[in-house]
C-alpha positions as CSV (number, residue, x, y, z in Angstrom):
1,X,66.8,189.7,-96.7
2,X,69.9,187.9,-96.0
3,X,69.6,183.8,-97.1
4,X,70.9,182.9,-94.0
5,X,67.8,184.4,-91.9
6,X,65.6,183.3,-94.3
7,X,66.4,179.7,-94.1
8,X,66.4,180.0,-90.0
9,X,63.3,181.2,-90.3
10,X,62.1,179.0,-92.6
11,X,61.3,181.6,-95.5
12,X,60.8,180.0,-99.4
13,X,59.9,182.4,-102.1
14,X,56.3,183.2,-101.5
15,X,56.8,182.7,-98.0
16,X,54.0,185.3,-96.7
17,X,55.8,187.6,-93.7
18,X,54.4,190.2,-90.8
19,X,56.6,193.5,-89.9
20,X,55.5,194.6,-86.1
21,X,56.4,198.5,-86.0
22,X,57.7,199.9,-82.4
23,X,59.1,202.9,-82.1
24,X,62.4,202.8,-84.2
25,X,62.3,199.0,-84.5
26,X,60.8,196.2,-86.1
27,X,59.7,192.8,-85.9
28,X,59.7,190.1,-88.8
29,X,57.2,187.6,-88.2
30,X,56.1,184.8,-90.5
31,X,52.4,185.3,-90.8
32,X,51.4,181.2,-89.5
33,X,53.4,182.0,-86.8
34,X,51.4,185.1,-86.2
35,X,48.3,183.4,-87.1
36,X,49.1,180.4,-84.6
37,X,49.3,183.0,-81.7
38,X,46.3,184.3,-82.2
39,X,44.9,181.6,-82.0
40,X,45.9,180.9,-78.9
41,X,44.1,183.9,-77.4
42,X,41.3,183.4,-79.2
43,X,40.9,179.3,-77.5
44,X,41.0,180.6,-74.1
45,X,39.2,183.7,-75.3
46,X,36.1,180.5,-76.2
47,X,37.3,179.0,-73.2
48,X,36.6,181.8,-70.9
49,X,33.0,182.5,-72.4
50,X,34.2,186.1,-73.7
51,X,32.3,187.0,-77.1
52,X,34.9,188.5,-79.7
53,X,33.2,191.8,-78.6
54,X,33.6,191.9,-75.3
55,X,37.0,190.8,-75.5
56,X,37.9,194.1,-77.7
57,X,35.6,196.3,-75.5
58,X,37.9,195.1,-72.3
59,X,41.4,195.6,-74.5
60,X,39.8,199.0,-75.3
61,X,39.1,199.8,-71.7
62,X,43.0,198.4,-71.1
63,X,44.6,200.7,-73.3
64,X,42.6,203.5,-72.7
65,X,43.7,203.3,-68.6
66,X,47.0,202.3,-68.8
67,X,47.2,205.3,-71.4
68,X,45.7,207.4,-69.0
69,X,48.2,206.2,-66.0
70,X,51.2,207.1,-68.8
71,X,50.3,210.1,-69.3
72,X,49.2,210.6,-65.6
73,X,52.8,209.8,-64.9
74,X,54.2,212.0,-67.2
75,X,53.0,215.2,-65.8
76,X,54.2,213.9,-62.7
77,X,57.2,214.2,-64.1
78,X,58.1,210.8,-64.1
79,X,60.2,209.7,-67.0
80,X,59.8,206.2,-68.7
81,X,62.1,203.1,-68.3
């Protein structure tokens, strides 16, 4: 990795680092800073009264519908953005 985006982002040798696949890209993320936004979720995740598993049952349900409306929208022949 070039020394010039490791020292924007802050990266020293041992430095511990995320990659976030989509598609044909990918994301470099230090791992606090991945850790820190979770956490975030997970306060107002406490905050709203959600147990850990209801929270992933309702993220399951997401993903299963808007999956559903994709490919809904696909045989509709609708193409994506």
């Amino acid at each position: 990795m070039p020394a010039a985006i490791r020292r924007r982002m802050g990266l020293r040798s041992g430095s511990r680092v995320v990659f976030l696949e989509a598609g044909r890209e990918a994301r470099l993320l230090k791992e606090e800073d991945l850790e820190r936004a979770f956490g975030a979720f997970d306060r107002m995740r406490r905050e709203s009264g959600l147990t850990r598993k209801r929270m992933s049952a309702l993220v399951t349900e997401a993903r299963a519908r808007l999956w559903k409306e994709h490919r809904a929208g696909r045989r509709l022949g609708k193409q994506d953005p």
